[in-house]
N, CA, C and O of each residue as an XYZ file, in Angstrom:
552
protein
N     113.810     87.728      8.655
C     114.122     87.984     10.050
C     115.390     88.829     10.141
O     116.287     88.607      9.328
N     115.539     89.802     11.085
C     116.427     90.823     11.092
C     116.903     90.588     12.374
O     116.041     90.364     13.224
N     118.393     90.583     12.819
C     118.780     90.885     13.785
C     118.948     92.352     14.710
O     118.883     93.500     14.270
N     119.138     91.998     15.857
C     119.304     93.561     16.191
C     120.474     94.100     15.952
O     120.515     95.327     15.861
N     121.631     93.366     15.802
C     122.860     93.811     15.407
C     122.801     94.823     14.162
O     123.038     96.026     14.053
N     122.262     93.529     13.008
C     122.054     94.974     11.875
C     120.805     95.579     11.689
O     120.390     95.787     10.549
N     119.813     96.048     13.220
C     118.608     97.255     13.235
C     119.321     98.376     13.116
O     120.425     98.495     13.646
N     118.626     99.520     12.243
C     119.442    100.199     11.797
C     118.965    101.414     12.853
O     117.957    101.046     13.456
N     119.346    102.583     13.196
C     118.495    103.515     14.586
C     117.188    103.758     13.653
O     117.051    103.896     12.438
N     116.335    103.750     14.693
C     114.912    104.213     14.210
C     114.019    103.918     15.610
O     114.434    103.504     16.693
N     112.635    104.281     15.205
C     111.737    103.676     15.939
C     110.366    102.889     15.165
O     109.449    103.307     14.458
N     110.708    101.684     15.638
C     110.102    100.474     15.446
C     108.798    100.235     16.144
O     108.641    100.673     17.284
N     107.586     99.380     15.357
C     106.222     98.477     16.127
C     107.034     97.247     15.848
O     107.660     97.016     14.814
N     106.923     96.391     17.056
C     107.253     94.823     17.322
C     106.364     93.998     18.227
O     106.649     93.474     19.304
N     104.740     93.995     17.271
C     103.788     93.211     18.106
C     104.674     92.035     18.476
O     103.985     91.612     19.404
N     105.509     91.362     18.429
C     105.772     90.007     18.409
C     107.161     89.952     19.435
O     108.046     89.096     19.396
N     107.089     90.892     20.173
C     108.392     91.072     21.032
C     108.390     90.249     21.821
O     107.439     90.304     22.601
N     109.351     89.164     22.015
C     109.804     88.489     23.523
C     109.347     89.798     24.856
O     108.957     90.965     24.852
N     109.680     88.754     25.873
C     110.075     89.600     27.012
C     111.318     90.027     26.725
O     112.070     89.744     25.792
N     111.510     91.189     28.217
C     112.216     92.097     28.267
C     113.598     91.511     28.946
O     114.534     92.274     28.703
N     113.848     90.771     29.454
C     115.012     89.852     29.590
C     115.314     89.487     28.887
O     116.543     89.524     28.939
N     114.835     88.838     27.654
C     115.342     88.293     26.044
C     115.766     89.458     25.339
O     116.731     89.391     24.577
N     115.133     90.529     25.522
C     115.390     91.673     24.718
C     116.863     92.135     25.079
O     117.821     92.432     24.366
N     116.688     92.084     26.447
C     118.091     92.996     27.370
C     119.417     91.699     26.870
O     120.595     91.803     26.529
N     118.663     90.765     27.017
C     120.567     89.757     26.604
C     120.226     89.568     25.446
O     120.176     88.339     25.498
N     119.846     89.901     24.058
C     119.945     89.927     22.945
C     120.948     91.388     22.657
O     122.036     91.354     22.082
N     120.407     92.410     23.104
C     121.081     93.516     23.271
C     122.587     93.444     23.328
O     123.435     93.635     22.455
N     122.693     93.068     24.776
C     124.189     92.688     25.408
C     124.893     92.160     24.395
O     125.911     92.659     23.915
N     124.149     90.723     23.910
C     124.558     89.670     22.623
C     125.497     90.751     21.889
O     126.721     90.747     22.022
N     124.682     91.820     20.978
C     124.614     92.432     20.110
C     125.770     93.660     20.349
O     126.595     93.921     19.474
N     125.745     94.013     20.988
C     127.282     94.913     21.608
C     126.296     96.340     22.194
O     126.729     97.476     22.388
N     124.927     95.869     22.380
C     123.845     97.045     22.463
C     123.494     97.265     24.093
O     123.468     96.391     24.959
N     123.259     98.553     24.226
C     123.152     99.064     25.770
C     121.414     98.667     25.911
O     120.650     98.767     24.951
N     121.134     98.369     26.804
C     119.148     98.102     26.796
C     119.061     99.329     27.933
O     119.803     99.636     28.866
N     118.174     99.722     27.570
C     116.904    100.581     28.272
C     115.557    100.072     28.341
O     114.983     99.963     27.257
N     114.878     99.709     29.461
C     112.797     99.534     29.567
C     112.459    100.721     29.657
O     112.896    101.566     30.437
N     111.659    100.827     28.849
C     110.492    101.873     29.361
C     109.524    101.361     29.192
O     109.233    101.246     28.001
N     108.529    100.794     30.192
C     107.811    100.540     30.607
C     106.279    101.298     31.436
O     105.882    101.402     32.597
N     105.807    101.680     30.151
C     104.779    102.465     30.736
C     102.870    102.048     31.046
O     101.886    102.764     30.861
N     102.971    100.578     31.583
C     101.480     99.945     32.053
C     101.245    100.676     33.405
O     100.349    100.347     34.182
N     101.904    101.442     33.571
C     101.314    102.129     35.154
C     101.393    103.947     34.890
O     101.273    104.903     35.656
N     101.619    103.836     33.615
C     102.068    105.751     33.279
C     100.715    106.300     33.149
O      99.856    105.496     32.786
N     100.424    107.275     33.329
C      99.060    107.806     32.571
C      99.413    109.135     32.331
O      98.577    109.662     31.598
N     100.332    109.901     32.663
C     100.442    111.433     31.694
C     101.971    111.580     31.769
O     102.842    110.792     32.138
N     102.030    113.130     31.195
C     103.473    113.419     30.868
C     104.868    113.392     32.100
O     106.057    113.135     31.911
N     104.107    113.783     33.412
C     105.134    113.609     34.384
C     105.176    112.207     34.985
O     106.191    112.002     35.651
N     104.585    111.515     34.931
C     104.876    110.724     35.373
C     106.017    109.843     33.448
O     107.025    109.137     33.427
N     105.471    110.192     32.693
C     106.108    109.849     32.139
C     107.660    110.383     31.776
O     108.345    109.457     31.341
N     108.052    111.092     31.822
C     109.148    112.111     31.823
C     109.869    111.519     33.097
O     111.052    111.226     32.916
N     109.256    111.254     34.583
C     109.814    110.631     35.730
C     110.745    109.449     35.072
O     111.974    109.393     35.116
N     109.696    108.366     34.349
C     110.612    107.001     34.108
C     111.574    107.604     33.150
O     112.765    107.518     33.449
N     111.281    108.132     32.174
C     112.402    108.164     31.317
C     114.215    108.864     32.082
O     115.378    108.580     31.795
N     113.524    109.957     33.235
C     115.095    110.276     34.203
C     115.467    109.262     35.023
O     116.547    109.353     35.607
N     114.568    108.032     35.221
C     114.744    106.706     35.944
C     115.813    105.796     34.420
O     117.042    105.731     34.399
N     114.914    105.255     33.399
C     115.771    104.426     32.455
C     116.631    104.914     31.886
O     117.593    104.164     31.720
N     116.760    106.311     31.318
C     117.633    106.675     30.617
C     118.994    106.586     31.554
O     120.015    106.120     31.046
N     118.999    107.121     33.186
C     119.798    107.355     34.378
C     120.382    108.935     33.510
O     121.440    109.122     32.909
N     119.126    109.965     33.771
C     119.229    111.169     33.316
C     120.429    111.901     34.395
O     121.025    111.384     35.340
N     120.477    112.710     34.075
C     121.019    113.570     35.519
C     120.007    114.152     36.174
O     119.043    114.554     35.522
N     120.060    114.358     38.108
C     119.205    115.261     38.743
C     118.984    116.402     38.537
O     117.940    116.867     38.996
N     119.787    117.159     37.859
C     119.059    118.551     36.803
C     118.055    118.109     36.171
O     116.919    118.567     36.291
N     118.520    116.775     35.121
C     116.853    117.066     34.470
C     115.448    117.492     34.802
O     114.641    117.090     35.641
N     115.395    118.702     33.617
C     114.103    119.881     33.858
C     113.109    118.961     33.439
O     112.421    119.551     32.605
N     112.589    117.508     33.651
C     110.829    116.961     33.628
C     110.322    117.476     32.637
O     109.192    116.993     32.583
N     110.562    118.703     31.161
C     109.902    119.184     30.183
C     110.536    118.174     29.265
O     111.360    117.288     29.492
N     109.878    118.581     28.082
C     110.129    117.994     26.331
C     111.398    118.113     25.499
O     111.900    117.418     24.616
N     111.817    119.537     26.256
C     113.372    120.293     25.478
C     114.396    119.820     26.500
O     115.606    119.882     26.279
N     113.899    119.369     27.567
C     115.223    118.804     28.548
C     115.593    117.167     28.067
O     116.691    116.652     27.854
N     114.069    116.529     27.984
C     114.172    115.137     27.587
C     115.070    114.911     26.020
O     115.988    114.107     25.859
N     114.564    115.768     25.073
C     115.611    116.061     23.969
C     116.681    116.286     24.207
O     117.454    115.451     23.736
N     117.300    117.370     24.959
C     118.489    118.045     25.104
C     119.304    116.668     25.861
O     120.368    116.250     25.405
N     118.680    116.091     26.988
C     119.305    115.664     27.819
C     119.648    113.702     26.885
O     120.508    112.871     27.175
N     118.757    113.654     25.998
C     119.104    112.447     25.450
C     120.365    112.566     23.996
O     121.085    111.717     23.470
N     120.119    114.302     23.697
C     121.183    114.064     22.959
C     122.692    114.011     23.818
O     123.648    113.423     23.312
N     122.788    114.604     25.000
C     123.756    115.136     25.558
C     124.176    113.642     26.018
O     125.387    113.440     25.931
N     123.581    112.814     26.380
C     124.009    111.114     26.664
C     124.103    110.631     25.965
O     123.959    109.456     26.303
N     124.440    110.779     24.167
C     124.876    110.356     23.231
C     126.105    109.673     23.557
O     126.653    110.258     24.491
N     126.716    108.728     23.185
C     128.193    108.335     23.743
C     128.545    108.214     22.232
O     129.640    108.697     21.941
N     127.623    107.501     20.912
C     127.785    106.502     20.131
C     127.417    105.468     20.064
O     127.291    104.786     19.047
N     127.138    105.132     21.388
C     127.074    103.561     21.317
C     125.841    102.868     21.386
O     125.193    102.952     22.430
N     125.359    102.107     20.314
C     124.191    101.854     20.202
C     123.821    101.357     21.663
O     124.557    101.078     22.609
N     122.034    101.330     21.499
C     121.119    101.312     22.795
C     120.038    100.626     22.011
O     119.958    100.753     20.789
N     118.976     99.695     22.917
C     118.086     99.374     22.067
C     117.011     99.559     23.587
O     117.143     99.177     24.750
N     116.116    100.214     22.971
C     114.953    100.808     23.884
C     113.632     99.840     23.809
O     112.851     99.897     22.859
N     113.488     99.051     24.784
C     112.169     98.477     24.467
C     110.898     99.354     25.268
O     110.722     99.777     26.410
N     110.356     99.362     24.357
C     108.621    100.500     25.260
C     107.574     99.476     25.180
O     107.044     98.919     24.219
N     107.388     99.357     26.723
C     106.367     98.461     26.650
C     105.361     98.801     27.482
O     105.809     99.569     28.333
N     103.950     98.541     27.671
C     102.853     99.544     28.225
C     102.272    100.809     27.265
O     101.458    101.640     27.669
N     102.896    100.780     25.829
C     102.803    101.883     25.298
C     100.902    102.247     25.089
O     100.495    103.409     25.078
N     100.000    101.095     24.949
C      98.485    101.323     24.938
C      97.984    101.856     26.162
O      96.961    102.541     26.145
N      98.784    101.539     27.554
C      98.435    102.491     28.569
C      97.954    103.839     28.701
O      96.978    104.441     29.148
N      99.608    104.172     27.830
C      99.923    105.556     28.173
C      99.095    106.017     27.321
O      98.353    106.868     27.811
N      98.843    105.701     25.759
C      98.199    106.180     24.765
C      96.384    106.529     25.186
O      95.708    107.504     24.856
N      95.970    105.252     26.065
C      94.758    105.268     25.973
C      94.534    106.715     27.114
O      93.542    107.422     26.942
N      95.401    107.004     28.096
C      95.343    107.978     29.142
C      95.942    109.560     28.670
O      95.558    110.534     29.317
N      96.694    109.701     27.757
C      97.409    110.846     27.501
C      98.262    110.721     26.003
O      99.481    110.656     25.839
N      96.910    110.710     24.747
C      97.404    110.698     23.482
C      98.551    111.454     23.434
O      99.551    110.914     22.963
N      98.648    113.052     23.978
C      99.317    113.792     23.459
C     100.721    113.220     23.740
O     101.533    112.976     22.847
N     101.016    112.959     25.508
C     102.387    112.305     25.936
C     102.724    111.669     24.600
O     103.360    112.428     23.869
N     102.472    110.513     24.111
C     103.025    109.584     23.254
C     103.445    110.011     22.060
O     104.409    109.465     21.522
N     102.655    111.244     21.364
C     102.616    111.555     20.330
C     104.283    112.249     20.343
O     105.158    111.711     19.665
N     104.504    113.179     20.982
C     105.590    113.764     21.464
C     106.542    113.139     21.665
O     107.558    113.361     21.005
N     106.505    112.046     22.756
C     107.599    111.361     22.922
C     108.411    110.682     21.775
O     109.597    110.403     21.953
N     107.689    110.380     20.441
C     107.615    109.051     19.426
C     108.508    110.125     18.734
O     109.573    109.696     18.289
N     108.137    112.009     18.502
C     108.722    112.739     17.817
C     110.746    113.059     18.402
O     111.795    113.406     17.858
N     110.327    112.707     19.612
C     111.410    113.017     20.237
C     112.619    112.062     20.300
O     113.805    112.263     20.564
N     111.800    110.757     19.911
C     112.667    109.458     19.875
C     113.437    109.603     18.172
O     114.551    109.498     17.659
N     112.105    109.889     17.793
C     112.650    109.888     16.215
C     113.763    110.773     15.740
O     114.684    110.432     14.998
N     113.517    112.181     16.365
C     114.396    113.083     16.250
C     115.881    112.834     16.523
O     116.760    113.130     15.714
N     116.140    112.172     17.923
C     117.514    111.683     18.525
C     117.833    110.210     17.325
O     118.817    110.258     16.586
N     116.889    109.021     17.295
C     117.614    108.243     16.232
C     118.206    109.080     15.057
O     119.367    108.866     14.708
N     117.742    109.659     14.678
C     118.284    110.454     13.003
C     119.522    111.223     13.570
O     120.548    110.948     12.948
N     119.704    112.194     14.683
C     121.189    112.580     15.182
C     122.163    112.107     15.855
O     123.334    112.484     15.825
N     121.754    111.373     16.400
C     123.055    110.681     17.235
C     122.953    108.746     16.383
O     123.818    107.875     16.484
N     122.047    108.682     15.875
C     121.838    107.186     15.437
C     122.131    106.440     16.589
O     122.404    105.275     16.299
N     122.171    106.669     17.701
C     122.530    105.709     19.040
C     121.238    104.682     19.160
O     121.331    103.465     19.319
N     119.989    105.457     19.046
C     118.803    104.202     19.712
C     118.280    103.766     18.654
O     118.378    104.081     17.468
N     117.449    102.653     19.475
C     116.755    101.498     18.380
C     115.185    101.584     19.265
O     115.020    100.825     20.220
N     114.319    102.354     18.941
C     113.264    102.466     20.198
C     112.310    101.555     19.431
O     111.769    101.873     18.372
N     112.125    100.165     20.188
C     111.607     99.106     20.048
C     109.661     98.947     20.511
O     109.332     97.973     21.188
N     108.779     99.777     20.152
C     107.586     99.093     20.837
C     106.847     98.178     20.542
O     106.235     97.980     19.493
N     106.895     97.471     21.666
C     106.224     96.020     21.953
C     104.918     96.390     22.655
O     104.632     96.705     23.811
N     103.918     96.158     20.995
C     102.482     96.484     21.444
C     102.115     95.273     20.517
O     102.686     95.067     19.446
N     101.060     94.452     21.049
C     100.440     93.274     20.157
C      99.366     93.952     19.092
O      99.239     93.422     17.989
N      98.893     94.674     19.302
C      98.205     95.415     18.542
C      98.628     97.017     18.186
O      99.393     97.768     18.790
N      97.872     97.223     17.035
C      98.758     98.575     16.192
C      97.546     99.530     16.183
O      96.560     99.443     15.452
N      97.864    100.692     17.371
C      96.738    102.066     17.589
C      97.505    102.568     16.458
O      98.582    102.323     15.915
N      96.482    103.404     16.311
C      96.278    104.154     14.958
C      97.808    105.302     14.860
O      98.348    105.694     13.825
N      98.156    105.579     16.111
C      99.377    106.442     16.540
C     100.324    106.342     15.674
O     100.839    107.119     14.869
N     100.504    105.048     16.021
C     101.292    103.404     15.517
C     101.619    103.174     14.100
O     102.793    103.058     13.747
N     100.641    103.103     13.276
C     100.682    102.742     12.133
C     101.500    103.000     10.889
O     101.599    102.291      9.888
N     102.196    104.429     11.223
C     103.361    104.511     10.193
C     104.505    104.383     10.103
O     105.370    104.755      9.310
N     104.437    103.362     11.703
C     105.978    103.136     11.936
C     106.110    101.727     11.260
O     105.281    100.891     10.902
N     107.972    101.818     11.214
C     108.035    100.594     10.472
C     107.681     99.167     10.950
O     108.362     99.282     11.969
N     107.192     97.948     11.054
C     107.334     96.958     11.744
C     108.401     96.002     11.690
O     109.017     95.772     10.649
N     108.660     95.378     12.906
C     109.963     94.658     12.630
C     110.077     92.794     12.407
O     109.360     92.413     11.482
N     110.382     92.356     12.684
C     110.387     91.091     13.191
C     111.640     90.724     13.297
O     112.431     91.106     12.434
N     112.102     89.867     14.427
C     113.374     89.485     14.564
C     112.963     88.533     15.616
O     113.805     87.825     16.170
């Protein structure tokens, strides 16, 4: 069992995730900023791109594209760890493979440069998308 304190940045499968209130004061616990993304009501890229300028608390510039969501998550880098729980992620997948595929590249990309996030998805089951990420348990 791993804490989130020592999760190291990456992006994680955590069929076995608490809720998102356990997640958010484990976080806190942990000296970690929480973000939901919560996508059981998403079905393509703008609407998905919408929540993320909602959870992240993007700026009203943000340009709704792929290079803004990058640009704009490195630019909110502070340092300080964040732990991202994604939940709804079979939603979005089953409605708009490509959204997810992208997003997962984009998450991955920012953990490896800024090491700030811990992007957590809480899916009970593992789509094929899925499968080469690491799994966690904690």
């Amino acid at each position: 069992m791993t804490s989130l304190k020592a999760l190291r940045p990456g992006v994680y499968r955590w069929p076995d995730a608490p809720g998102a209130d356990d997640v958010r004061r484990d976080a806190a616990a942990a000296g970690f900023g929480f973000v939901l993304l919560d996508t059981s009501e998403i079905h393509d890229k703008t609407g998905f791109l919408d929540l993320c300028a909602t959870a992240f608390d993007l700026p009203r510039w943000f340009g709704r594209n792929w290079d803004a969501l990058a640009d704009s998550l490195s630019d909110r880098s502070t340092g300080a760890p964040e732990v991202v729980l994604w939940t709804g992620v079979r939603n979005l997948l089953d409605h708009d493979h490509d959204t997810v595929d992208v997003a997962l590249q984009i998450f991955a990309e920012d953990t490896t440069n800024s090491g700030q996030l811990r992007v957590l998805i809480a899916e009970a089951s593992t789509p094929d998308l899925l499968r080469s990420l690491p799994q966690i348990t904690l």
